[in-house]
Residue, then its C-alpha position, 0 to 999 in steps of 0.5 A: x500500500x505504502x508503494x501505491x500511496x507513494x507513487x499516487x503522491x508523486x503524480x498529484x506533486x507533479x501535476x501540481x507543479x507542471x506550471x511552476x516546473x515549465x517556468x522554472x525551467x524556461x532558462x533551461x530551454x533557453x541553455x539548450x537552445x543556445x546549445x550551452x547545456x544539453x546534448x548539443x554538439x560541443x561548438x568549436x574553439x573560436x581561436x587556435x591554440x598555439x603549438x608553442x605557446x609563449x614562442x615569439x614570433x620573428x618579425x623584421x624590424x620592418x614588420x614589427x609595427x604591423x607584428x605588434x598590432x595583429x598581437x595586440x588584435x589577437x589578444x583583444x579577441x582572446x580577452x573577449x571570447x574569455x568573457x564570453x566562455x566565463x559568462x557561458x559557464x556561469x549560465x551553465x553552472x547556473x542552469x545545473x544548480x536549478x536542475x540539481x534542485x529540481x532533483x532533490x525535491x524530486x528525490x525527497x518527494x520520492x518521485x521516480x517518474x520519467x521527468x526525474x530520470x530526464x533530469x538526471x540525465x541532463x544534470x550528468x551532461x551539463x556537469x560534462x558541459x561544464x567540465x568542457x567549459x572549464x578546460x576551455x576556459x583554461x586553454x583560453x586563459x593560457x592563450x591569452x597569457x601567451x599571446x600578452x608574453x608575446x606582444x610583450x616580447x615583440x615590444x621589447x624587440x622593437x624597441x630594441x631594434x630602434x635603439x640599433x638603428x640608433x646607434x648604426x646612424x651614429x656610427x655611419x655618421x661618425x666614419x663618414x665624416x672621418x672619411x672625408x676628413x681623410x680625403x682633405x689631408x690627402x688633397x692637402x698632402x698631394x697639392x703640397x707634393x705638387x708645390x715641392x715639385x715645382x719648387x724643386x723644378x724652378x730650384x733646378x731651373x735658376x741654377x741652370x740658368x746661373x750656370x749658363x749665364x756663367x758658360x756665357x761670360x766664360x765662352x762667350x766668343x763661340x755664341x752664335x748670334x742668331x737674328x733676322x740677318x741671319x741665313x735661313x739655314x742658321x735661323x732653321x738650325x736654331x729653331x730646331x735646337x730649341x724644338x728640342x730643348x722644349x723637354x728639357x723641363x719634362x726630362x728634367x721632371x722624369x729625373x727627378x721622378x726616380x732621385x736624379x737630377x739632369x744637369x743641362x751643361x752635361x746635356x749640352x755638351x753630350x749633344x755637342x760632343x755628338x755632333x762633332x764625333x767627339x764622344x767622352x765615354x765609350x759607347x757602351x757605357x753611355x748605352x748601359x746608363x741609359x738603359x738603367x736610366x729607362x728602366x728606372x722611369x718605366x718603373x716608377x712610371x708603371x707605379x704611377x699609372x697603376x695607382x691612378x688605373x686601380x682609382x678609375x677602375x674602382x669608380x667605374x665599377x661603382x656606377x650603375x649598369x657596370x658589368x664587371x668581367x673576369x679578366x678585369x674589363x668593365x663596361x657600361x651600356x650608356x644608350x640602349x638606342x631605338x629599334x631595330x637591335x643588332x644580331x648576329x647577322x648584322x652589319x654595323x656602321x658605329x663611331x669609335x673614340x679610344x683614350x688613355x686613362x692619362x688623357x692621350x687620344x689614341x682613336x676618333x674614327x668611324x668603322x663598320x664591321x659585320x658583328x661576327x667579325x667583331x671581338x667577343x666582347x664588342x659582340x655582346x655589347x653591340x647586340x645590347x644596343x640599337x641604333x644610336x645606342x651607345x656603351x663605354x669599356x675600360x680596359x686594363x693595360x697590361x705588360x701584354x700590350x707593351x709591344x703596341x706601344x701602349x704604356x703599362x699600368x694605364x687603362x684603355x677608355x673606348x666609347x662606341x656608339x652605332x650609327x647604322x645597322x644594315 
């Protein structure tokens, strides 16, 4: 009997709560609908968690400002979705207390209906849900615990970068003025070589004077008076005498070069004693001095040039569009020129101007030539070019070219420019 009562009195209960149970659980529907509690499918994380968390990330100092601002975009978003997952589980843990209660009245009014086994069993899924919920909570708390570390990090770096940047500027600014600090004292010390030089020359020069003016009154009597009144022959033959003492100054200068000094009275009377088959020193002895004398000029000549070569090739190889070859030529393509562009097949009309780097013209002509029959390297270069294109190739001057006469240690300077193409 007592069976029987019971279960009487749990129906009575719940048909006389069925209004107040539908209330009560209004919120609940609510849960379940927005699939907060229930036996929804689980929803998706809304943002991934990070394989390594806390891992900066390498970002140019270029990036940094747009790196920082995702982060900062990335954290804003973890911070919001913290919230919501916060909210959510309180809801949650909200609805389960409500179904929690409802179950112990339940129990403790005996009822064993089907609602209470419903109950139940949604009171067992949302304690999952909220399990679901707290382990999300965690993951997301950690994510955005990792992501703030990170922008952090970045921010650092930044800075850190910009105090490089800095210090590179002032470290560049600091050599480049000790460059061109270098630069003047080398112009100063080159512009006061110079003035000992022309000193020394003029030096050299006032006391050959002196003792020319000293042969004068000493033989004064062998002078030839030279004038209008004189034959052509003699005024030819003088002409001809001071054409050549023209290089005496440069010889002169070419002597100094290497350590010795042209006296002009030796000068003079080895060109008198010439003349009048009157040799002081035997041949070979005077054949031996100057060869040692040429050697000695070639040598210093050679350094000189070498130097100023290595200067030139230097700055050409600096300027835009130069092409630096193995064997040491350079070249540049000025003018690339209009239509049509040579080929192989072509023959070409094209002007040539050829100088040394120490400013003796060698060539200024114009040629034409089948492309096929051109260098190697003229080939290249003129297929790069149409007409009136033009392009410039520095060519270092070595012992190889001595027989064509070209001095050593100097740099060819060809400029080419086409004309015609047929």
């Amino acid at each position: 009997m007592r069976k029987y009562a019971y279960a009487t009195l749990c129906g009575t209960l719940l048909f006389s709560g069925k209004a107040a149970f539908a209330i009560e659980t209004s919120l609940l529907d609510r849960l379940a609908q927005e699939r907060i509690i229930g036996d929804g499918q689980a929803r998706p994380q809304a943002y991934p968690v990070p394989s390594q968390p806390g891992a900066p990330r390498a970002a140019s100092p270029a990036q940094a400002p747009s790196a920082n601002a995702e982060l900062v975009g990335q954290l804003r978003q973890a911070n919001e979705q913290l919230q919501e997952l916060e909210q959510k589980l309180a809801a949650t843990e909200q609805g389960n207390a409500l179904l929690t209660e409802q179950l112990a009245q339940r129990q403790a009014q005996g009822s064993r209906s089907p609602e209470s086994s419903a109950l139940a069993a949604e009171q067992e899924q949302n304690q999952a849900r909220i399990r679901e919920l707290g382990q999300r909570l965690e993951d997301a708390q950690a994510q955005r615990d990792a992501l703030a570390a990170e922008l952090a990090s970045a921010r650092t770096a930044t800075a850190g970068n910009a105090s490089q940047d800095s210090a590179l500027s002032a470290a560049l600014g600091t050599a480049r003025t000790e460059i061109a600090s270098l630069k003047q004292q080398t112009a100063d010390l080159q512009a006061a070589n110079q003035q000992l030089r022309d000193q020394q020359l003029r030096d050299q020069q006032a006391a050959q004077s002196a003792q020319q003016a000293k042969a004068d009154k000493t033989g004064g009597a062998g002078r030839v008076v030279i004038n209008d009144a004189a034959p052509k022959d003699v005024r030819v033959s003088y002409a001809v005498g001071a054409w050549y003492a023209e290089s005496a100054p440069q010889e002169t200068q070419k002597f100094a070069s290497i350590g010795k000094k042209l006296d002009l009275q030796a000068f003079s009377q080895g060109f008198t004693d010439k003349i009048n088959n009157r040799l002081q020193l035997p041949q070979a002895k005077l054949s031996a001095e100057l060869d040692g004398a040429q050697q000695q000029l070639e040598t210093a000549m050679l350094s000189k040039n070498e130097k100023e070569s290595k200067v030139l090739l230097a700055a050409a190889a600096k300027e835009k569009g130069a092409v630096k070859m193995p064997d040491g030529v350079i070249y540049r393509i000025l003018d690339k020129g209009k239509s049509p562009s040579v080929s192989d097949k072509n023959e070409i009309l094209f002007d040539i101007e050829e100088q040394l780097s120490t400013g003796e013209e060698l060539v200024r002509e114009t040629r034409s030539s089948h492309v096929k029959d051109l260098p190697p390297l003229f080939q290249s270069i003129v297929k790069q070019l149409g007409l009136g294109g033009s392009a410039k190739i520095l060519t270092p001057v070595t012992q190889a070219h001595a027989a064509s006469g070209i001095p050593p240690g100097t740099v060819s300077i060809i400029t080419i420019k086409l004309a015609g193409i047929k």
